[in-house]
Every structure is written in structure tokens, then in C-alpha cells.
NUDREN-719007 format. One record per residue (C-alpha): x, y, z; residue in three letters. Coordinates in steps of 0.05 Angstrom, whole numbers. Example, Ala and Ser with C-alpha at 12.3 -4.5 7.8 and 13.67 -1.06 7.14 Angstrom:
BEGIN
SITE       c1       c2       c3   type
SITE      246      -90      156    ALA
SITE      273      -21      143    SER
This chain:
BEGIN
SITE       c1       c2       c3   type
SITE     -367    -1409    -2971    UNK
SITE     -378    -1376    -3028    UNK
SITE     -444    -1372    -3009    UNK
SITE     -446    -1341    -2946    UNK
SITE     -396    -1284    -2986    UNK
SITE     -447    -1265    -3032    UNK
SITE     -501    -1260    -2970    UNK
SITE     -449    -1217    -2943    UNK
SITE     -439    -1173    -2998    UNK
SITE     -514    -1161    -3014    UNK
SITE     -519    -1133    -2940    UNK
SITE     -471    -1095    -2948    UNK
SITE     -496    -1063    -3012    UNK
SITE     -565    -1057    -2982    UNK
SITE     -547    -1020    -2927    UNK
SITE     -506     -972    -2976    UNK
SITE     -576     -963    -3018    UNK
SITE     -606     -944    -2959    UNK
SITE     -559     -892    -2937    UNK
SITE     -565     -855    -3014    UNK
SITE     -625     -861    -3012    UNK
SITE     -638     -819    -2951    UNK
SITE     -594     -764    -2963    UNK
SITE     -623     -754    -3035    UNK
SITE     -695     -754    -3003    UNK
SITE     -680     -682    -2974    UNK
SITE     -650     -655    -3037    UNK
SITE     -697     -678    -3087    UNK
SITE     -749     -651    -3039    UNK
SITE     -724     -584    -3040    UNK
SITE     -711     -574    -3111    UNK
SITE     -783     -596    -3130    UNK
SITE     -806     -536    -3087    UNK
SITE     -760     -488    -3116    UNK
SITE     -784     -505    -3183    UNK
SITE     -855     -500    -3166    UNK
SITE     -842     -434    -3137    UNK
SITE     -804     -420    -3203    UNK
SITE     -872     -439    -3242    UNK
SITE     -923     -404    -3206    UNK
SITE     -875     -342    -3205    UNK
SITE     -858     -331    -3280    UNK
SITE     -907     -380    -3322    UNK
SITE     -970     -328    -3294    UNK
SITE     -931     -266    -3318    UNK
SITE     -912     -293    -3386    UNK
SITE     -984     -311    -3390    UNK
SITE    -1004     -238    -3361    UNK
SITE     -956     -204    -3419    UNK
SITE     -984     -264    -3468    UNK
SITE    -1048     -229    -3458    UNK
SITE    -1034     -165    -3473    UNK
SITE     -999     -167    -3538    UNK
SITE     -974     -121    -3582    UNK
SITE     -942      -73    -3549    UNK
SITE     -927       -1    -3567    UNK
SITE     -876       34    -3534    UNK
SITE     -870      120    -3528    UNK
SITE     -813      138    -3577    UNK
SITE     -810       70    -3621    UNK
SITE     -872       84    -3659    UNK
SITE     -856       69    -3735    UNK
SITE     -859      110    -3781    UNK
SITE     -904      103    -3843    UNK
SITE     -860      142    -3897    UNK
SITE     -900      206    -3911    UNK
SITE     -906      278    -3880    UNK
SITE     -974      277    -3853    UNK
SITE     -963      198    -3817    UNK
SITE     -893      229    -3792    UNK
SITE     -926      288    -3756    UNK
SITE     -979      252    -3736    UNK
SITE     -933      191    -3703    UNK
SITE     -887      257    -3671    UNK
SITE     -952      288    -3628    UNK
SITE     -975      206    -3613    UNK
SITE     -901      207    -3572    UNK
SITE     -926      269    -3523    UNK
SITE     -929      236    -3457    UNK
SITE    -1004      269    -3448    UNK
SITE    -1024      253    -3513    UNK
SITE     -992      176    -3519    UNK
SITE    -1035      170    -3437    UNK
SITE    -1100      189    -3470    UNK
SITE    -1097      158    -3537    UNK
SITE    -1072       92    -3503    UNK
SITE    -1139       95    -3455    UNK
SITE    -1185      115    -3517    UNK
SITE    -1147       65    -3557    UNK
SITE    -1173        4    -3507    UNK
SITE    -1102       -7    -3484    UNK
SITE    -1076      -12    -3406    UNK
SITE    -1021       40    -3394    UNK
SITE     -959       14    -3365    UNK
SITE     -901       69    -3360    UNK
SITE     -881       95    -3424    UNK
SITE     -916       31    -3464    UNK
SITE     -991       15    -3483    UNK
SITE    -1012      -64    -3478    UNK
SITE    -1068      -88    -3520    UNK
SITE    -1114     -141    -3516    UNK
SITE    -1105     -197    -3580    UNK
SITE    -1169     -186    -3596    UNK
SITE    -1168     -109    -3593    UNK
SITE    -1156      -75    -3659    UNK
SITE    -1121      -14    -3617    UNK
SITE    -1053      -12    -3645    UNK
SITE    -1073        0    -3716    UNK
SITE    -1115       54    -3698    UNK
SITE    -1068       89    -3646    UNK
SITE    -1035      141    -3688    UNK
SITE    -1102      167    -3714    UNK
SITE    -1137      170    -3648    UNK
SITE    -1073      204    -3623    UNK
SITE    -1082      255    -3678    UNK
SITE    -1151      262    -3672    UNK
SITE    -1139      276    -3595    UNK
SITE    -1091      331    -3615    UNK
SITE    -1135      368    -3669    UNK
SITE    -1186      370    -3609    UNK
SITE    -1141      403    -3560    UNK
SITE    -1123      459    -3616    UNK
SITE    -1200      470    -3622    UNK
SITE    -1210      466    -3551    UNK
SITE    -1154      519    -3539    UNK
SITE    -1178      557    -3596    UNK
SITE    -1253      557    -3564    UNK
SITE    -1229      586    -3493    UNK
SITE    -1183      633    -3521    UNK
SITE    -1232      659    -3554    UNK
SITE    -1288      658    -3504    UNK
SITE    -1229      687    -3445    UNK
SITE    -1208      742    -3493    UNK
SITE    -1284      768    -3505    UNK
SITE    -1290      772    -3425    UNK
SITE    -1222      800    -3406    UNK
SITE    -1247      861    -3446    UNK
SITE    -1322      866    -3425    UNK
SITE    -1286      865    -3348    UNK
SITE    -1247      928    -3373    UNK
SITE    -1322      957    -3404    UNK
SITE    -1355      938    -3334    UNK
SITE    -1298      969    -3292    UNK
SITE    -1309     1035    -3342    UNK
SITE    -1381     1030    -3324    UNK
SITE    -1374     1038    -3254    UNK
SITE    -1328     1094    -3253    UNK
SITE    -1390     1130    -3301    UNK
SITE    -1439     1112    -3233    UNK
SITE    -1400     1135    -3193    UNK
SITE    -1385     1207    -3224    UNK
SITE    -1463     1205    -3218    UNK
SITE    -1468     1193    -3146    UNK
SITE    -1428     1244    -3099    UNK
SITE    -1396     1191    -3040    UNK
SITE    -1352     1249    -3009    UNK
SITE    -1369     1250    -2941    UNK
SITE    -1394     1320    -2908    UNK
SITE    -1336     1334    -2869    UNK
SITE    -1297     1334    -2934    UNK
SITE    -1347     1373    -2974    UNK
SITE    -1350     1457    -2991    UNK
SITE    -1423     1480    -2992    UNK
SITE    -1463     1419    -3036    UNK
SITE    -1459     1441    -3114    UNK
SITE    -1491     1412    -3182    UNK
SITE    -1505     1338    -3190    UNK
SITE    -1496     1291    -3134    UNK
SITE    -1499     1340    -3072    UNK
SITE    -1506     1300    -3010    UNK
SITE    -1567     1319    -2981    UNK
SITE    -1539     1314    -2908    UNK
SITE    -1518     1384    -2927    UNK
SITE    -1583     1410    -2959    UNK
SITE    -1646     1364    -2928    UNK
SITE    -1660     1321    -2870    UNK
SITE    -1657     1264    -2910    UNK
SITE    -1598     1207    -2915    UNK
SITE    -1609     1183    -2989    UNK
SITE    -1528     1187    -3012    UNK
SITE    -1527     1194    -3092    UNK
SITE    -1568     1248    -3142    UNK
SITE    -1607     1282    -3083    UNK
SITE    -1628     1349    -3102    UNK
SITE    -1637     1374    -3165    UNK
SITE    -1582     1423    -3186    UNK
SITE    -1579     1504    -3206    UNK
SITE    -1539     1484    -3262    UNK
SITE    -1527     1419    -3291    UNK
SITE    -1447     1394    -3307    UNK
SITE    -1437     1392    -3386    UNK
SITE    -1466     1326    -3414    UNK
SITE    -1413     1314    -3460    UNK
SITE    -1354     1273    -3432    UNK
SITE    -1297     1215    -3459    UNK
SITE    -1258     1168    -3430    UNK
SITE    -1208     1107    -3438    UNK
SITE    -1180     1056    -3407    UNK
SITE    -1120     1009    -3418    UNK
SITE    -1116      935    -3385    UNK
SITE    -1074      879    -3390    UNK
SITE    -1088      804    -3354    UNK
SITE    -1050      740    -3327    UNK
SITE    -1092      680    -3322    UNK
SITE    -1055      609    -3294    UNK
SITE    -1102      551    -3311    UNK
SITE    -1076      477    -3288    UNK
SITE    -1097      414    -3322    UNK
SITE    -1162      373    -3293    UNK
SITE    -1132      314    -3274    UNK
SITE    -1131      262    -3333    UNK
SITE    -1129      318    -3376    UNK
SITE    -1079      366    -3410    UNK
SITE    -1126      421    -3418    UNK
SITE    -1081      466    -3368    UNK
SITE    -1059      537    -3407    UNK
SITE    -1032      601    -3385    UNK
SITE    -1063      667    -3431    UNK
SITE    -1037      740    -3432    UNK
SITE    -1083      794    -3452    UNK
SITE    -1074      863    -3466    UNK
SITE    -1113      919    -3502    UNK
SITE    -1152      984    -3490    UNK
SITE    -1220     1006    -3499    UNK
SITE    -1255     1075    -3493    UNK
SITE    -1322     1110    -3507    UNK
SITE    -1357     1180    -3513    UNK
SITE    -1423     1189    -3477    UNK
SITE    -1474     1247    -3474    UNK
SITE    -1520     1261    -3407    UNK
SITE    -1588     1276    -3397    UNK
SITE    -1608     1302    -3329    UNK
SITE    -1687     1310    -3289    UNK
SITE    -1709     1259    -3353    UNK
SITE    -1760     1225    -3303    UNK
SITE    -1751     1253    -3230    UNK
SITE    -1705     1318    -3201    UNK
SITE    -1650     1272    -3180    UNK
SITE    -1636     1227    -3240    UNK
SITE    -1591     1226    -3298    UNK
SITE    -1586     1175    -3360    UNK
SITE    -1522     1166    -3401    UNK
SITE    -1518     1135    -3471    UNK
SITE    -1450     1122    -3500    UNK
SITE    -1409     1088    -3559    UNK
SITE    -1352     1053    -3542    UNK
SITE    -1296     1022    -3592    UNK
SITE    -1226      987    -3568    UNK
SITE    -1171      931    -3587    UNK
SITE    -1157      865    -3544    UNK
SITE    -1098      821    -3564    UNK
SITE    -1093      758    -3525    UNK
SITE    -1039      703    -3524    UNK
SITE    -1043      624    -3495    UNK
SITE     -989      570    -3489    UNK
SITE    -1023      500    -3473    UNK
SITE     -988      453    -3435    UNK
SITE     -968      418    -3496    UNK
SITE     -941      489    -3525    UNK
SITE     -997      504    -3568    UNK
SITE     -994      567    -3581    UNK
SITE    -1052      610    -3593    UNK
SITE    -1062      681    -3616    UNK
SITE    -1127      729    -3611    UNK
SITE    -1134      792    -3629    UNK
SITE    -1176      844    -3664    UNK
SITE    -1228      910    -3648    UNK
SITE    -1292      915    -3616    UNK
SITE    -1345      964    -3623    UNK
SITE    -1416      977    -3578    UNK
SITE    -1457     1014    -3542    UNK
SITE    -1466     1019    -3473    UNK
SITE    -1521     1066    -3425    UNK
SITE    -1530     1088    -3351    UNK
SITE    -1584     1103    -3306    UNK
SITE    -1582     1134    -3243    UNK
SITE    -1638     1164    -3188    UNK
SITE    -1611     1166    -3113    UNK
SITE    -1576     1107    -3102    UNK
SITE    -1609     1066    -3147    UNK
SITE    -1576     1049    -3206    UNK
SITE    -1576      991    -3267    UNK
SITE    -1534      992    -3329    UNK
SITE    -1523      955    -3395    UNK
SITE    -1472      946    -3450    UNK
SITE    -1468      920    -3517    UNK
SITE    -1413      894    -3564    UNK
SITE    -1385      860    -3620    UNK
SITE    -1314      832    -3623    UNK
SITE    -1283      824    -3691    UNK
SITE    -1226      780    -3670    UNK
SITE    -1176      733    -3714    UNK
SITE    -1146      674    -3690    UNK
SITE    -1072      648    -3713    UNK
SITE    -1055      568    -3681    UNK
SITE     -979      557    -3685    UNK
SITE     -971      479    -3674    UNK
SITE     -962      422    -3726    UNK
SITE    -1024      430    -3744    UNK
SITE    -1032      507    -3756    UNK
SITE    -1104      532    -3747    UNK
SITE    -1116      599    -3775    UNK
SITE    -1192      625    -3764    UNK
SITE    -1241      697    -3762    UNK
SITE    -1293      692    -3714    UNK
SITE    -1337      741    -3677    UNK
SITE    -1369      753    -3610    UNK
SITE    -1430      788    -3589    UNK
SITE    -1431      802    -3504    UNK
SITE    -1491      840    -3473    UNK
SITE    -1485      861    -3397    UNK
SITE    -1533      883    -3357    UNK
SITE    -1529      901    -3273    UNK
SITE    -1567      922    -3223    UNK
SITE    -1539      971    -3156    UNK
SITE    -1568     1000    -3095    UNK
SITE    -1515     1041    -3059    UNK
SITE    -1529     1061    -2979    UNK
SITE    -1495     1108    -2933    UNK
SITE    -1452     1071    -2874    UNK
SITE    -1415     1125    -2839    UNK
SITE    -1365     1161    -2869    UNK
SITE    -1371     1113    -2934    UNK
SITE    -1422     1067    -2974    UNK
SITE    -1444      999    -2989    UNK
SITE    -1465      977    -3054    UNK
SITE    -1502      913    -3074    UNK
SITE    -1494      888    -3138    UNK
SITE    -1518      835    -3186    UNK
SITE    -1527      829    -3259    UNK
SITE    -1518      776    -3318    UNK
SITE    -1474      770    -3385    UNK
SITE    -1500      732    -3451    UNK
SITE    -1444      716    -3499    UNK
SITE    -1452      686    -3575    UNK
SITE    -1395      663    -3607    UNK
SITE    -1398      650    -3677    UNK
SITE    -1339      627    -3722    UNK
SITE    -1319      627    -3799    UNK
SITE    -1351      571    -3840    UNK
SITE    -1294      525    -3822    UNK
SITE    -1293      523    -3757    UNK
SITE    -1366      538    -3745    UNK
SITE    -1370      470    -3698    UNK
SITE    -1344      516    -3650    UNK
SITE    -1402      561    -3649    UNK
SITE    -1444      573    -3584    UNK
SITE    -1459      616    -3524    UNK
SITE    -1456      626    -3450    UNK
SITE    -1495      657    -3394    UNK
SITE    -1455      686    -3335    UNK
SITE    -1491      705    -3272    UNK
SITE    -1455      750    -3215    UNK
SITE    -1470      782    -3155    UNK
SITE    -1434      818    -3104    UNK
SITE    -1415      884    -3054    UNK
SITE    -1373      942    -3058    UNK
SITE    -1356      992    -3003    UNK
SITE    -1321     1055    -3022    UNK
SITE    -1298     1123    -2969    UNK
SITE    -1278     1185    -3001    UNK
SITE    -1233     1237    -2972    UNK
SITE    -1197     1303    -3002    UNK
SITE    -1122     1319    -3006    UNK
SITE    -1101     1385    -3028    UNK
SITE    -1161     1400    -3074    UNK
SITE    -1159     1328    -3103    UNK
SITE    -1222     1271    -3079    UNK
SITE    -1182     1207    -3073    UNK
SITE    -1234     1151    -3070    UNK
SITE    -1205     1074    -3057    UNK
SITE    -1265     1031    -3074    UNK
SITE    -1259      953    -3053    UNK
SITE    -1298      896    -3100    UNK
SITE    -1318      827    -3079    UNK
SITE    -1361      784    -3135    UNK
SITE    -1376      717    -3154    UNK
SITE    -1402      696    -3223    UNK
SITE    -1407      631    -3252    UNK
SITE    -1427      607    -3317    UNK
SITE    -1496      570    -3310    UNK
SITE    -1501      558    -3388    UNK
SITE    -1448      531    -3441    UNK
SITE    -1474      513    -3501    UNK
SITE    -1455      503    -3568    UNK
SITE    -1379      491    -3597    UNK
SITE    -1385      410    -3586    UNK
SITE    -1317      392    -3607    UNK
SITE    -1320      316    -3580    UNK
SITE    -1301      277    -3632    UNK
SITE    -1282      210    -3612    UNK
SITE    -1332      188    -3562    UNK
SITE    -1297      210    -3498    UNK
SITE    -1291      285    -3451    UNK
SITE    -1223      317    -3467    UNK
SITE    -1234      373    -3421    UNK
SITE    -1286      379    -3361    UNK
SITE    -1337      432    -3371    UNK
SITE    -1335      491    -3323    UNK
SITE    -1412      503    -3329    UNK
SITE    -1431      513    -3250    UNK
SITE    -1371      528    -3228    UNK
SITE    -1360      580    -3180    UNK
SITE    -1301      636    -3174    UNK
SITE    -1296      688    -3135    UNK
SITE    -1262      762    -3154    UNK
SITE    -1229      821    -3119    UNK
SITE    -1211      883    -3141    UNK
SITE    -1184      945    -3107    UNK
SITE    -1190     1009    -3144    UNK
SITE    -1170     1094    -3134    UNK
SITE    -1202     1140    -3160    UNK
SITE    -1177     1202    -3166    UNK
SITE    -1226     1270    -3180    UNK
SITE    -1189     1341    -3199    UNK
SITE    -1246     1377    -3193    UNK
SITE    -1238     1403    -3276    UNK
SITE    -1277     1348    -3307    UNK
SITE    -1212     1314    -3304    UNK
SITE    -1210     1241    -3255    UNK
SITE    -1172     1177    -3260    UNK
SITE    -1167     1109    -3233    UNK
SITE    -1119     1060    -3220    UNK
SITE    -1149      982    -3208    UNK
SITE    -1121      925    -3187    UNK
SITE    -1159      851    -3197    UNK
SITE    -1151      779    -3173    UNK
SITE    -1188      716    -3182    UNK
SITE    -1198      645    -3171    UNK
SITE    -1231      595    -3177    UNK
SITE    -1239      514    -3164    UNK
SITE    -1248      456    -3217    UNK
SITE    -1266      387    -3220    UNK
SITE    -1206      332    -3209    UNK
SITE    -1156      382    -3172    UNK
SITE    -1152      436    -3220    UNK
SITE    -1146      521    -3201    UNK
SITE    -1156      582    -3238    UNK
SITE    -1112      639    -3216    UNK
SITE    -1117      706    -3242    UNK
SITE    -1098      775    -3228    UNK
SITE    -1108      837    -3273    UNK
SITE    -1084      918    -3279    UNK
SITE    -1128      975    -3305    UNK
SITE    -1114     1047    -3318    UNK
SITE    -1170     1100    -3339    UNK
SITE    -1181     1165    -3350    UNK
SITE    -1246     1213    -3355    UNK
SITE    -1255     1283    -3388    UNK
SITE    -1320     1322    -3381    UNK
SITE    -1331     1393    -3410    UNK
């Protein structure tokens, strides 16, 4: 009996076994997947921050307990400068913190490259401040120039013409042939003596290449003017050659897109000359620019440097109608050469351009109004010199080849006393590498007195 109880009772407590045992199956199943899915989530990622340890984050940098680390740890935290000096630094860039390999020796080193990235930035600003204020004004000089070629070359058309008189009669009114320009050799010649000036003042908006925080905007204003003597019939009846001295003051001002501030400013002396037979004409100029440069940042740069620009152009103008056409082309050399200090800085550039004019005259009420219209691309095929790159990598792309284009729209206004002026409006642009434009527009205002 008691026997047969106990086979009973196993039975039943095998069949209970059984039961468990198949609703646990299920359960145990299920939470061995969830934890493998737990591990192959989170166990890579520890390893994948493992890797890249330590980490510096933008605005927890320590400081080291002196003036100069403290400055230097305060431009590390700018968001462009804490990008690039993570990237030079052999760190990966995650947000607003730089990861580092174990191995890597980055961290230690980040402050200084950070610094070092920011001292080249202020010369790098410094260099195209300088470079952008020495052109601004030889534009102004050039845009003088022109006005001088033209007072050379009558464009009035016939209709709008009294009998032709002195230099630059049209010789539609005198002989059979259509030459526009110096085109018969006059009774009397004008006076040779004459001055003039001109005031200016320029907008340029430059973004950042991409990567880079080289993006500024600059402000220039300043005036130049010159005297000039004439000499007429030098080599033929029709021609005239004018040699001049020219003096004026530019004063520039940049903010970088890290608000570096930049100041340039200072005077400028030359000499510039004219020559003109028909249509034909070339001309040159010549100057020096004795400019100063003031850097307000946290690190200051204060520096004297000077510029020496030659231009030179050739021009063919033709008769189209009632108007004119004028090819143009010509070059501009530029040496830059800085106090002792900064004399890294030190190099030059060659600027080629080449474009058309067209101009119509007409006369209202005893005064020639002329509207002349400018197209003209340059680029600068040569930059040399003023090597700045310091820690082994580009901080700004170089804009030698790069093409822009210009427009300008000018009036010219004649009083028929030796008195004329002119009133000019400019715009440019231009394309760089990794996304970046170059937008600028410009305002001149001249005058001209002959006896």
C-alpha cells in the first residue's frame, strides 16, 4: 500500500516538473535575447568612448593660473577656433567636445595649437587688410586716370557739338575721316596746367571658406589727388602726354568673424603719366603707401609697413554711333614690405585685368553730361610672399586664380571753364573655393580744374 502511494506521488510530481518546466522555457528564452541585445547595444559604445579618451569639452577647459594660459584657454573656447584646433590637434569633433585617441598626445598640446591658430588669423587679417587697403586706393588713382583720357579724347557726338575747337575736335566735323579722339591738331592748345581730387569710400562683405573663419567685412575711406602738366604735337599733330604727382590718405577698417578688429591707415605719394594719339591710349601710375596698422584683440598687434603698386593699361577707343567703345587691359604689381617684426608678412602680387567701356555724350544747357558704363575682370595670377603657416596646415584658401568681375557706372559732367566732375558708382564680386563670395560695392566723387 504504501508502496503504490509513493508511485503515486512521484507521478504526480513529475508531471508538475514538467509543466514548470515548460512555461519557464519561453521566459528564460526571451530574457537571454534581451540581454544580448543589451550587450551588443551598449558594451560597443563604451568601447567606442573607451577609445577616444580624454575628452575636452568647449567651456570646461582648465585653467592654468597665469595671464597669458588664461587668455590663451579664453580664444581655445571660440567655437571656430576650439573646431580647428580640435582637427589640428588629431582629435574627432563631436558637438561642443574634442575626443582623443590614448595614444594621441592632443590634449596637452590643445591650448597652444589653439593659440597659435589665433595669432595666425590676426596676421592673416593683418596681411589682407593691408593688401585690400593698397588697392581700394589705386581703384580711386585708376578711376582718376580715366577721367584724364577722357578730357583728352572729345566723345561728344556731332549733333551736340558747336563748330570743332582745340584738342579733341571730332574730325567728322573737319575731315572725312572717323578716328574719334585727338584728330586734328589745334589753333591753340588748352593750358597744360590742371589739378584734380577725388574722394572714395568702400564696403567689401567677405564670407568664410568653408572650414575656415577667414570671413571679414572692411570699410575704407580716404581721398587722393594730383597736379599734372600737358605737352601737346610731342610725337604726331594729334597727341598729347601728361605727367603728374599725385599724394592722398586711405584709412581702412576690418572686423573678422571672430571680432578682430583691424585698423589701416596712413598717406601715399606717386607719380602717374598719360599718353594719348587718336584713340589709342596706355597709361601708368606709381606709388608708395606709408600705412600703420593697430590689431585690437587679446593679442594686440601694432605694426608700420609699406606698399609699393605700379599700374600700367592699355585702350583703344572706336566710334559706334552716337557713342564709343573702349577695350581695355592692363596689369598691377604690388610689394608689400613690413617693419622688422612682422616682416614674415612680406611679399607681392600680380593682378591682371581686362575689359570694355562704352560711353555717349550729350549737352544740357551748356553743360556735356557723359554716363560712361565699366565692365572688368582681374584676377590675381601671382601671391607670393607673407607665408604665415605655422603649424603645418592652410588656415585660409589662397585666392591666386581666382576670378571677379566689376561694374561701375560713372557721370561726368564738363562746364566748359576748365571746370568737370564725376560721380561713380562700383560693384564687385567674386567666387571662392568651398562656398565662399566676395561682395563689394564702392562711391567716388572727383573734381578737375584746368587753366
Amino acid at each position: 500500500m504504501s508502496s503504490g502511494f509513493v508511485g503515486c506521488a512521484g507521478r504526480v510530481m513529475l508531471r508538475w516538473f514538467r509543466r514548470v518546466r515548460a512555461a519557464a522555457l519561453p521566459q528564460a528564452f526571451a530574457v537571454g535575447i534581451v540581454t544580448a541585445l543589451v550587450s551588443a547595444t551598449f558594451v560597443p559604445r563604451a568601447a567606442a568612448q573607451d577609445r577616444f579618451t580624454p575628452i575636452i569639452t568647449n567651456g570646461n577647459l582648465s585653467d592654468c593660473g597665469n595671464q597669458a594660459c588664461s587668455a590663451a584657454i579664453a580664444l581655445a573656447g571660440d567655437p571656430n577656433i576650439f573646431a580647428q584646433a580640435c582637427q589640428i590637434s588629431g582629435g574627432t569633433l563631436s558637438g561642443n567636445q574634442c575626443l582623443f585617441p590614448r595614444s594621441d598626445a592632443g590634449p596637452s598640446s590643445f591650448v597652444t595649437v589653439a593659440q597659435e591658430i589665433f595669432e595666425a588669423h590676426l596676421l592673416e587679417q593683418a596681411k589682407a587688410a593691408a593688401a585690400s587697403a593698397s588697392q581700394v586706393s589705386m581703384s580711386a588713382v585708376q578711376a582718376a586716370i580715366r577721367d584724364i583720357r577722357d578730357s583728352l579724347q572729345d566723345k561728344a557726338s556731332a549733333a551736340n557739338k558747336a563748330a570743332p575747337q582745340g584738342l579733341g575736335a571730332r574730325q567728322a566735323l573737319t575731315f572725312d575721316s572717323p578716328m574719334m579722339g585727338l584728330t586734328r591738331s589745334p589753333t591753340a592748345v588748352p593750358s597744360p596746367i590742371a589739378v584734380w581730387v577725388q574722394g572714395y569710400v568702400d564696403r567689401e562683405w567677405r564670407d568664410s571658406n568653408y572650414g575656415f573663419f577667414d570671413g571679414r567685412t572692411t570699410t575704407t575711406a580716404g581721398a587722393i589727388g594730383g597736379i599734372d602738366h600737358t605737352s601737346y604735337r610731342l610725337f604726331a599733330p594729334n597727341d598729347a602726354l601728361v605727367v603728374g604727382l599725385l599724394a592722398g590718405v586711405t584709412e581702412m577698417h576690418t572686423t573678422s568673424v571672430i571680432d578682430v578688429k583691424t585698423r589701416i591707415d596712413g598717406p601715399s605719394v606717386g607719380v602717374y603719366g598719360v599718353y594719348v594719339n587718336g584713340g589709342f591710349s596706355v597709361d601708368f601710375n606709381s606709388k608708395v603707401d606709408f600705412l600703420a596698422l593697430d590689431q585690437s584683440s587679446a593679442l594686440p598687434i601694432s605694426s608700420d609697413l609699406r606698399t609699393y603698386a605700379t599700374a600700367a593699361n592699355i585702350n583703344y577707343k572706336f566710334d559706334i554711333g552716337g557713342g564709343w567703345i573702349e577695350p581695355t587691359a592692363g596689369a598691377i604689381y604690388t610689394v608689400t614690405r613690413w617693419d622688422s617684426g612682422m616682416s614674415a608678412l612680406d611679399g607681392h602680387t600680380v593682378r591682371v585685368q581686362g575689359g570694355v567701356r562704352f560711353g555717349q555724350s550729350f549737352n544740357y544747357r551748356g553743360v556735356t553730361i557723359e554716363p560712361t558704363l565699366l565692365g572688368l575682370l582681374y584676377s590675381d595670377v601671382v601671391i607670393e610672399g607673407g607665408n604665415i603657416n605655422n603649424i603645418g596646415v592652410p588656415l585660409a584658401p589662397t585666392e591666386e586664380g581666382k576670378l571677379f568681375e566689376q561694374a561701375s557706372l560713372k557721370l561726368n559732367f564738363d562746364f566748359a571753364n576748365g571746370l568737370s566732375t564725376s560721380i561713380e558708382g562700383e560693384v564687385r564680386h567674386g567666387s571662392l573655393d568651398h562656398g565662399a563670395e566676395v561682395v563689394g560695392a564702392a562711391g567716388r566723387v572727383g573734381l578737375r580744374y584746368r587753366w
